[in-house]
PAVOZA-53991 format. One record per residue (C-alpha): residue in one letter; x, z, y. Coordinates in nm, 4 decimals. Example, Ala and Ser with C-alpha at 12.3 -4.5 7.8 and 13.67 -1.06 7.14 Angstrom:
+------+----------+----------+----------+
| rest |        x |        z |        y |
+------+----------+----------+----------+
|    a |   1.2300 |   0.7800 |  -0.4500 |
|    s |   1.3670 |   0.7140 |  -0.1060 |
+------+----------+----------+----------+
//
This chain:
+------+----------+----------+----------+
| rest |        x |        z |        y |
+------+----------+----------+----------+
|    x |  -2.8054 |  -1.4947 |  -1.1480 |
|    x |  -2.9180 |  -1.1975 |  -0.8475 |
|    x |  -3.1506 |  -1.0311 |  -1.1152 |
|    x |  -2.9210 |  -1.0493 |  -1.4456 |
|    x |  -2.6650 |  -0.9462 |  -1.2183 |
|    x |  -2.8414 |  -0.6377 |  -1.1104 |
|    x |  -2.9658 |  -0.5334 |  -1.4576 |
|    x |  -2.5953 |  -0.5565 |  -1.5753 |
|    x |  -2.4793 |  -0.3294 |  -1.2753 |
|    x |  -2.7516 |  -0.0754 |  -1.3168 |
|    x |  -2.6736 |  -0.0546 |  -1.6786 |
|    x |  -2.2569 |   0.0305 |  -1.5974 |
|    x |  -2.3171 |   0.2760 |  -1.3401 |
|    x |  -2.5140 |   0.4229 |  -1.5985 |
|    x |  -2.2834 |   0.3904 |  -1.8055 |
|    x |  -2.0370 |   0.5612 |  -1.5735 |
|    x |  -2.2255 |   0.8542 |  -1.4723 |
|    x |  -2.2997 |   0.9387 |  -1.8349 |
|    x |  -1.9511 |   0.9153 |  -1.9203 |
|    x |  -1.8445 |   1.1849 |  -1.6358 |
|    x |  -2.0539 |   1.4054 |  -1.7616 |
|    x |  -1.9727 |   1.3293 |  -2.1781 |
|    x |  -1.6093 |   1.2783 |  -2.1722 |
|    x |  -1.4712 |   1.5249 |  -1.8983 |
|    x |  -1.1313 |   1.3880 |  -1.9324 |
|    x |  -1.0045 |   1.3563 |  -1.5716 |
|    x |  -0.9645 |   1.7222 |  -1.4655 |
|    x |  -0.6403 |   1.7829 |  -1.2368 |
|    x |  -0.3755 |   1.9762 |  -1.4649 |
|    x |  -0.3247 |   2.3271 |  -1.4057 |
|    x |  -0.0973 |   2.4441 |  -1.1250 |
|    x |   0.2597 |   2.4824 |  -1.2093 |
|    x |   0.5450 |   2.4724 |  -0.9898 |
|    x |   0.7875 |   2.2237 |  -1.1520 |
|    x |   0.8856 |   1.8680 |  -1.1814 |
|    x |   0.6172 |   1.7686 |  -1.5118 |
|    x |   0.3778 |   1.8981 |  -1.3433 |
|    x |   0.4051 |   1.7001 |  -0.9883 |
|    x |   0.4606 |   1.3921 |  -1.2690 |
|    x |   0.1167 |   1.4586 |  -1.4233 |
|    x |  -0.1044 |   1.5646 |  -1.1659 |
|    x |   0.0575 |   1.2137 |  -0.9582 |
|    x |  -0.0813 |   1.0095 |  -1.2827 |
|    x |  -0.3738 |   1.2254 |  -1.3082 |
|    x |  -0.4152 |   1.1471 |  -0.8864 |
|    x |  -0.3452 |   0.7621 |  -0.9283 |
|    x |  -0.5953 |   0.7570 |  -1.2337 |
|    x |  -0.8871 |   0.9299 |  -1.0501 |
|    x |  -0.8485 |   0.6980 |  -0.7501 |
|    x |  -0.8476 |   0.3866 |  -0.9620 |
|    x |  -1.1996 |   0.5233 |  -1.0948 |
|    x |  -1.3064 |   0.5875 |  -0.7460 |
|    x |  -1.2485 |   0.2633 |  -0.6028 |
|    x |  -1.3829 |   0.0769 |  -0.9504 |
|    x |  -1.7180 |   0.2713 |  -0.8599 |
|    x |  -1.7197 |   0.2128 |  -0.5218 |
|    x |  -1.6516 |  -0.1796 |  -0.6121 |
|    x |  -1.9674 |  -0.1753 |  -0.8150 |
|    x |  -2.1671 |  -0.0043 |  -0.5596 |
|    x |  -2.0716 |  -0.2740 |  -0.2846 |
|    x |  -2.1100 |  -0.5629 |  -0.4860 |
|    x |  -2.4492 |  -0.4349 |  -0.6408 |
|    x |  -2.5978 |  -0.3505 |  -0.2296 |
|    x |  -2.5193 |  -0.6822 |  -0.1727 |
|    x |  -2.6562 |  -0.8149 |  -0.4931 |
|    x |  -2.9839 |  -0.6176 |  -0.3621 |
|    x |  -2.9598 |  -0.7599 |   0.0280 |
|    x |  -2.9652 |  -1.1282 |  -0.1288 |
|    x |  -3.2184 |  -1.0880 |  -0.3116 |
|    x |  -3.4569 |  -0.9375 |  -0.0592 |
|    x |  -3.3588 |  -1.2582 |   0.1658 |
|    x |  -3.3486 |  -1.5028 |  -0.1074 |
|    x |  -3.6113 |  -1.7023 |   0.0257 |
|    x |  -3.4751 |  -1.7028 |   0.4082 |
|    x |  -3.2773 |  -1.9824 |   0.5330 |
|    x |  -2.8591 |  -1.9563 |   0.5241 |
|    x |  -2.8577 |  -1.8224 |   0.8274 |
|    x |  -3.0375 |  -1.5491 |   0.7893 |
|    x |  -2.9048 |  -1.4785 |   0.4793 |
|    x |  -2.5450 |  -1.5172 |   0.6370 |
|    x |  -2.6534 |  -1.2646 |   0.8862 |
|    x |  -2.8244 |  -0.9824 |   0.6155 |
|    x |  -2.4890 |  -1.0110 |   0.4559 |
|    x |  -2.2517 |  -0.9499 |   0.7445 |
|    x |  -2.5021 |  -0.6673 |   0.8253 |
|    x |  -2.5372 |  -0.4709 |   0.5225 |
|    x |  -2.1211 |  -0.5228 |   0.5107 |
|    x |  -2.0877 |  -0.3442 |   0.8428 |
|    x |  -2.3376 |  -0.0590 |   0.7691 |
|    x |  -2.1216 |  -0.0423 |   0.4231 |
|    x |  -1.8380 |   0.0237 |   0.5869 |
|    x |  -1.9255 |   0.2076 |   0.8869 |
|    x |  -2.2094 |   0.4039 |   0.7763 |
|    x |  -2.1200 |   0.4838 |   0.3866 |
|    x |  -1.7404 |   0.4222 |   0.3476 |
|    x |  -1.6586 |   0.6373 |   0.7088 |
|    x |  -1.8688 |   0.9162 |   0.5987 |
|    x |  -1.7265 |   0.9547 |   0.2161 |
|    x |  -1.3847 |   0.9431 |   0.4292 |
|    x |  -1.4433 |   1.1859 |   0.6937 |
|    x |  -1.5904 |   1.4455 |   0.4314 |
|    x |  -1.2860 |   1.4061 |   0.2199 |
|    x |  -1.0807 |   1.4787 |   0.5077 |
|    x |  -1.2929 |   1.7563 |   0.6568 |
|    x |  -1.0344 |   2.0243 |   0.5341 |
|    x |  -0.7793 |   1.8449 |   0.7008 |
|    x |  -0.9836 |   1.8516 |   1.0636 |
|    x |  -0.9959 |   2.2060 |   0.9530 |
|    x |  -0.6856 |   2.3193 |   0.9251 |
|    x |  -0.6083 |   2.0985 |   1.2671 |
|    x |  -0.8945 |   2.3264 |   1.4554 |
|    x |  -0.7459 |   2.6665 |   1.2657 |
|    x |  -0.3510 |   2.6179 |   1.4178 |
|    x |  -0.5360 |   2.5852 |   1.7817 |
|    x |  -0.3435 |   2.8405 |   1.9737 |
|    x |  -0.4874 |   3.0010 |   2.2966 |
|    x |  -0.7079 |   3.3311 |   2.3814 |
|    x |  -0.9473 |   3.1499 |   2.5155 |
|    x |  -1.3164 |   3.1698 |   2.3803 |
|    x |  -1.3049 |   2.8229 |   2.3425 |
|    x |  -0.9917 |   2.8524 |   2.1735 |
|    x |  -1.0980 |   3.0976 |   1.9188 |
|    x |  -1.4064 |   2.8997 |   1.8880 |
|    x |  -1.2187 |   2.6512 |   1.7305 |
|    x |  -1.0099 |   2.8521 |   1.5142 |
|    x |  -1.3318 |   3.0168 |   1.3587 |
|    x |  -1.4771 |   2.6141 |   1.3547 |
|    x |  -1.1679 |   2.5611 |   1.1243 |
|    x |  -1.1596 |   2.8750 |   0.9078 |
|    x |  -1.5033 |   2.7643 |   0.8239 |
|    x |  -1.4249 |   2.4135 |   0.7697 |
|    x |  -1.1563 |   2.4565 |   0.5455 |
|    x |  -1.3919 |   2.7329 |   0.3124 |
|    x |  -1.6621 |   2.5450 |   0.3054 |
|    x |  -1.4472 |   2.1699 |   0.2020 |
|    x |  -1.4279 |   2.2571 |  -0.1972 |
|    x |  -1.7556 |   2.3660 |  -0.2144 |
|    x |  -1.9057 |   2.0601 |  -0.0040 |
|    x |  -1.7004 |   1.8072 |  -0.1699 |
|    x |  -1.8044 |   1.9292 |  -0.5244 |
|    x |  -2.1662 |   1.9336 |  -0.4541 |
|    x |  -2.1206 |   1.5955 |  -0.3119 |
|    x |  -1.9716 |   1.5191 |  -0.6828 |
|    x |  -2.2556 |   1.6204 |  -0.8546 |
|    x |  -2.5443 |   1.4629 |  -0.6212 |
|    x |  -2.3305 |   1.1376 |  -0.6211 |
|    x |  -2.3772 |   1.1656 |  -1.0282 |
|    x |  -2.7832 |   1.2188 |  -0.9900 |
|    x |  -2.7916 |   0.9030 |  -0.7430 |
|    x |  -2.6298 |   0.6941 |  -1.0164 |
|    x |  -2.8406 |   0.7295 |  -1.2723 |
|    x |  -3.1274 |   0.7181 |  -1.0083 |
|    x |  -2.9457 |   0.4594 |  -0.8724 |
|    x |  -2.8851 |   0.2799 |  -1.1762 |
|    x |  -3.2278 |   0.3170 |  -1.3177 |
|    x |  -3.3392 |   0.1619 |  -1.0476 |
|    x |  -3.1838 |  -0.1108 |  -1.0761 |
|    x |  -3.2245 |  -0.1750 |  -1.4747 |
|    x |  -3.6385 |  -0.1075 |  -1.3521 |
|    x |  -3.5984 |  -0.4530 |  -1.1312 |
|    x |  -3.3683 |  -0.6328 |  -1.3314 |
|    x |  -3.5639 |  -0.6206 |  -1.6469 |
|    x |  -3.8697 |  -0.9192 |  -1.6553 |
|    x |  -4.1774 |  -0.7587 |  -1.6643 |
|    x |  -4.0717 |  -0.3466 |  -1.5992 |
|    x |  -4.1041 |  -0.3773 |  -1.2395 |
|    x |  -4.4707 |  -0.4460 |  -1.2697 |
|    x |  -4.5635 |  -0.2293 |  -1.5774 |
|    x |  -4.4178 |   0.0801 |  -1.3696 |
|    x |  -4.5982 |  -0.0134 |  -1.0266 |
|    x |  -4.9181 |  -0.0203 |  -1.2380 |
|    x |  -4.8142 |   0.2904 |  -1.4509 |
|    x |  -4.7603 |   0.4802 |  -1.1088 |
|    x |  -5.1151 |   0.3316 |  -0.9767 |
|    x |  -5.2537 |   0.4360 |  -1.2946 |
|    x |  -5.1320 |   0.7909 |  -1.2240 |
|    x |  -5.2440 |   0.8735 |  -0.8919 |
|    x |  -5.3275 |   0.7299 |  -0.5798 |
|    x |  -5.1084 |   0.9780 |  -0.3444 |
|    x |  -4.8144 |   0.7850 |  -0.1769 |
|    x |  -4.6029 |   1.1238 |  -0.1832 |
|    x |  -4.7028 |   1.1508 |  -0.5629 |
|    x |  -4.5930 |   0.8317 |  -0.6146 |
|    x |  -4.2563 |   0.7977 |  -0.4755 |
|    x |  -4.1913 |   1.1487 |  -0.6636 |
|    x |  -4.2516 |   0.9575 |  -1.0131 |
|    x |  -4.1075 |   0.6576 |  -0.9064 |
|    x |  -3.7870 |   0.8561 |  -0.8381 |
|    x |  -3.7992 |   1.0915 |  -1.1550 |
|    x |  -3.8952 |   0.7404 |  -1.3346 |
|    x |  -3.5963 |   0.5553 |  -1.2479 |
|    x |  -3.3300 |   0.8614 |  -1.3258 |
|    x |  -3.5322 |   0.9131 |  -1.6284 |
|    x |  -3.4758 |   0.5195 |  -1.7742 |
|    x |  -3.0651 |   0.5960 |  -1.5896 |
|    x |  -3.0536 |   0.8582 |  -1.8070 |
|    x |  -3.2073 |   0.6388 |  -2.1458 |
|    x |  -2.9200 |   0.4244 |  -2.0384 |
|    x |  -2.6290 |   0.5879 |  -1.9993 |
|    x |  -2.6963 |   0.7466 |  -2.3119 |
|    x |  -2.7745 |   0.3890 |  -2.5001 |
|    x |  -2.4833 |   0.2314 |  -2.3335 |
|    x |  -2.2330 |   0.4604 |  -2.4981 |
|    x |  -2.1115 |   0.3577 |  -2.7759 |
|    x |  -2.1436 |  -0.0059 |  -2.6363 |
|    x |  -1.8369 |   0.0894 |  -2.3846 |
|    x |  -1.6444 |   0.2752 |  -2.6508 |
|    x |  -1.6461 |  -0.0341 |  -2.8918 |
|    x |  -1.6160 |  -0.3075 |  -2.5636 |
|    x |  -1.3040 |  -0.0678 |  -2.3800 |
|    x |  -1.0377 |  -0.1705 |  -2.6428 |
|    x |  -1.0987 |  -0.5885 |  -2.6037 |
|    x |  -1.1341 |  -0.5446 |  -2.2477 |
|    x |  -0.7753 |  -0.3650 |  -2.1717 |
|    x |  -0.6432 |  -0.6025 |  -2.3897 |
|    x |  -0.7944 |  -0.8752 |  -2.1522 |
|    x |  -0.6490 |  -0.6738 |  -1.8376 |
|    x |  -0.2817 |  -0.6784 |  -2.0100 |
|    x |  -0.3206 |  -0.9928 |  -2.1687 |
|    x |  -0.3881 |  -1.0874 |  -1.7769 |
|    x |  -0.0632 |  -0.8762 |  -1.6464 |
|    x |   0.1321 |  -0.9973 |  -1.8610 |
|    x |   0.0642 |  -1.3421 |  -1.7596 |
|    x |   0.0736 |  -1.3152 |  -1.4043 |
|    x |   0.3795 |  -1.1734 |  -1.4428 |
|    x |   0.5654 |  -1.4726 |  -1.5639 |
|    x |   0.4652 |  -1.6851 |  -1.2676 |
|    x |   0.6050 |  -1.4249 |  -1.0709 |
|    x |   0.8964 |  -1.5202 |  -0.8608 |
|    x |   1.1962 |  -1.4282 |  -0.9806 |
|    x |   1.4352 |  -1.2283 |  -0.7311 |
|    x |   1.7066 |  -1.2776 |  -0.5894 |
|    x |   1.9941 |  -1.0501 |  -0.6119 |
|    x |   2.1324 |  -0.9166 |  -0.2942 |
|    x |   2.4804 |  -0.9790 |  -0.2034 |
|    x |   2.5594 |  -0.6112 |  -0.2063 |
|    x |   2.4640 |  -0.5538 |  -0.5596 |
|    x |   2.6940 |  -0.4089 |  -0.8480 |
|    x |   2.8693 |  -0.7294 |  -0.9730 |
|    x |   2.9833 |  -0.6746 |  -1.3388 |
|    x |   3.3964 |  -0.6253 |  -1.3286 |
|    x |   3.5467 |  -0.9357 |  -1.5172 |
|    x |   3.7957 |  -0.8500 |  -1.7952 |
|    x |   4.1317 |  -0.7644 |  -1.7120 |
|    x |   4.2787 |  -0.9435 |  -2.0445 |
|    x |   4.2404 |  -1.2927 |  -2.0986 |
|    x |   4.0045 |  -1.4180 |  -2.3810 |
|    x |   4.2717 |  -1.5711 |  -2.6041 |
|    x |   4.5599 |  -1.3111 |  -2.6017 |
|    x |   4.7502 |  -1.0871 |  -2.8938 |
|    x |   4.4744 |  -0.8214 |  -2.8817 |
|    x |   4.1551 |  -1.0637 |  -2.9510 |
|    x |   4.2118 |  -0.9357 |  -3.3415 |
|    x |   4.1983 |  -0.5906 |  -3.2075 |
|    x |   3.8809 |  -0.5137 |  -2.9829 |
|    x |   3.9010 |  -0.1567 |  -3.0373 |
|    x |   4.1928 |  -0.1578 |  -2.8635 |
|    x |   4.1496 |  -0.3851 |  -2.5887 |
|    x |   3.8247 |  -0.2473 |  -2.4551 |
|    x |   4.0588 |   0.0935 |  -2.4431 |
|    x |   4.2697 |  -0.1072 |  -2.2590 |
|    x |   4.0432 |  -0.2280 |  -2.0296 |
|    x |   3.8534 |   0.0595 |  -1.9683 |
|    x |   4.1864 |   0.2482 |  -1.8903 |
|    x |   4.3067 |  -0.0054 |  -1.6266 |
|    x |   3.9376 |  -0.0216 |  -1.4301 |
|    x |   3.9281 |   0.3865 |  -1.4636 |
|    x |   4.0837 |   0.5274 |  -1.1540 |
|    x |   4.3365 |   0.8161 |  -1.1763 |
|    x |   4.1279 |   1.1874 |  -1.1120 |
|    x |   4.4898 |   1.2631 |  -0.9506 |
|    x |   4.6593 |   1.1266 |  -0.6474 |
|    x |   5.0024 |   0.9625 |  -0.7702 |
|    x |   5.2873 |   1.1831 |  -0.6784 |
|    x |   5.4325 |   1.0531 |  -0.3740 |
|    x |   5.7776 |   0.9291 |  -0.4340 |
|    x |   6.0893 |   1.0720 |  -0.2563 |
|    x |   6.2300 |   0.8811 |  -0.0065 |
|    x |   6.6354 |   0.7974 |  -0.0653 |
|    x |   6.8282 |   1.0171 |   0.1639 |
|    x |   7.0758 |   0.7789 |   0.4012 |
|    x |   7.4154 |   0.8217 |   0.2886 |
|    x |   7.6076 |   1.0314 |   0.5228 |
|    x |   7.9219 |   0.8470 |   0.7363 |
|    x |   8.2765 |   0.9803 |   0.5807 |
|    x |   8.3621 |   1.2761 |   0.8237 |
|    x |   8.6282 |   1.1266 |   1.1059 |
|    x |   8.9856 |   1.1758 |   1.0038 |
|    x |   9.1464 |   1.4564 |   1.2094 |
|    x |   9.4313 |   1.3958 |   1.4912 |
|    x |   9.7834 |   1.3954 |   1.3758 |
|    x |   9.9501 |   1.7449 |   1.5321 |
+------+----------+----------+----------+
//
């Protein structure tokens, strides 16, 4: 399964990079200062991260797809070991990088609020001016050159997955010249060459597959969700208030007028009751007066 495997992931990050550049649907909305528009760039956020770590799925499972099959002869051991090395260098080498360059205006910004007069001080502060300029700029050619490697990536890929188009390019390229620089140049323009045939060819294949496969994905939610646990209600939650008028009473004929009733009685007054006046203490009978 190593080889159909990697023909099918060539062919979707194909797919993918073709589809960035066709269907440029995931631009960040405009900036506006209000409410809808922290709503949509959030979904717009969540949605471009989703895409980011589908991509970055593919690209880890198809490395390792690539490490097993260069060891596929070796004993478990060894091929125990390839795999717990090319997972380290993964996530050291590749996955560190990608996140130290997306937060390289942060470090920026960090090295720009260094106080001091200091040369070392202002050192720093021109370190981070720089830093922070240069982050869109760096991060956006990074965007494009990560497109390139897909296809080249990608074609790749498709070139050793395919039986038989492995060894019609090495003898194409032999055919063409004998120069080891001149051959890895047309090895490398060949392979984004047959990315590019594919992402093109693979298309409308993804436009007419997308619509069965979400259904899949909810069909999958929706599943999962009913042997979800259901939970339990906290003792300090809002306990519907029972009705104040008995089920069987001389108002059951008239609902209208017993939900008016009821309503009235759990409503609490918007004014405080008057307080009542307290009865004055009857005053003894004056003494009678001596007799002259």
């Amino acid at each position: 399964m190593i080889v159909p495997m990697l023909a099918a992931g060539g062919a979707l990050l194909c797919y993918d990079a073709m589809e960035k550049i066709v269907h440029r649907k995931m631009k960040a909305p405009k900036p506006d200062a209000n409410e809808a528009h922290a709503q949509d760039h959030a979904s717009w956020e969540k949605q471009h991260i989703k895409h980011a770590i589908r991509t970055d799925l593919l690209l880890s499972a198809e490395i390792t797809t690539v490490s097993l099959l260069t060891v596929a002869g070796a004993p478990f051991l060894i091929q125990l070991g390839t795999l717990a090395a090319t997972a380290l260098a993964m996530t050291v080498g590749v996955y560190a990088t990608v996140a130290a360059v997306i937060k390289i205006d942060d470090a920026g910004d960090l090295l720009a609020a260094k106080k001091g007069d200091s040369v070392f001080s202002k050192a720093m502060r021109k370190t981070g001016e720089g830093l922070v300029r240069i982050a869109p700029k760096l991060i956006k050619a990074i965007g494009v050159l990560g497109s390139a490697a897909m296809f080249v990536v990608g074609g790749t890929m498709l070139v050793h997955g395919i039986p038989g188009a492995d060894h019609l390019a090495t003898a194409a390229l032999g055919y063409l010249s004998s120069n080891t620089l001149v051959q890895g140049a047309a090895s490398l323009a060949l392979n984004a060459g047959v990315g590019l045939i594919a992402g093109v060819a693979t298309q409308p294949i993804g436009k007419a597959v997308k619509p069965y496969l979400r259904r899949a994905v909810a069909f999958v939610k929706k599943t999962a969700q009913k042997f979800k646990p259901a939970k339990v209600a906290s003792a300090t939650a809002a306990r519907p208030v029972p009705a104040l008028l008995p089920a069987n009473d001389s108002f059951a004929t008239m609902p209208d007028v017993k939900a008016a009733l009821n309503n009235a009685a759990i409503q609490k007054p918007l004014t405080p009751a008057a307080p009542t006046a307290k009865p004055q203490a009857l005053k003894p009978p004056p003494a009678p007066k001596a007799a002259l």
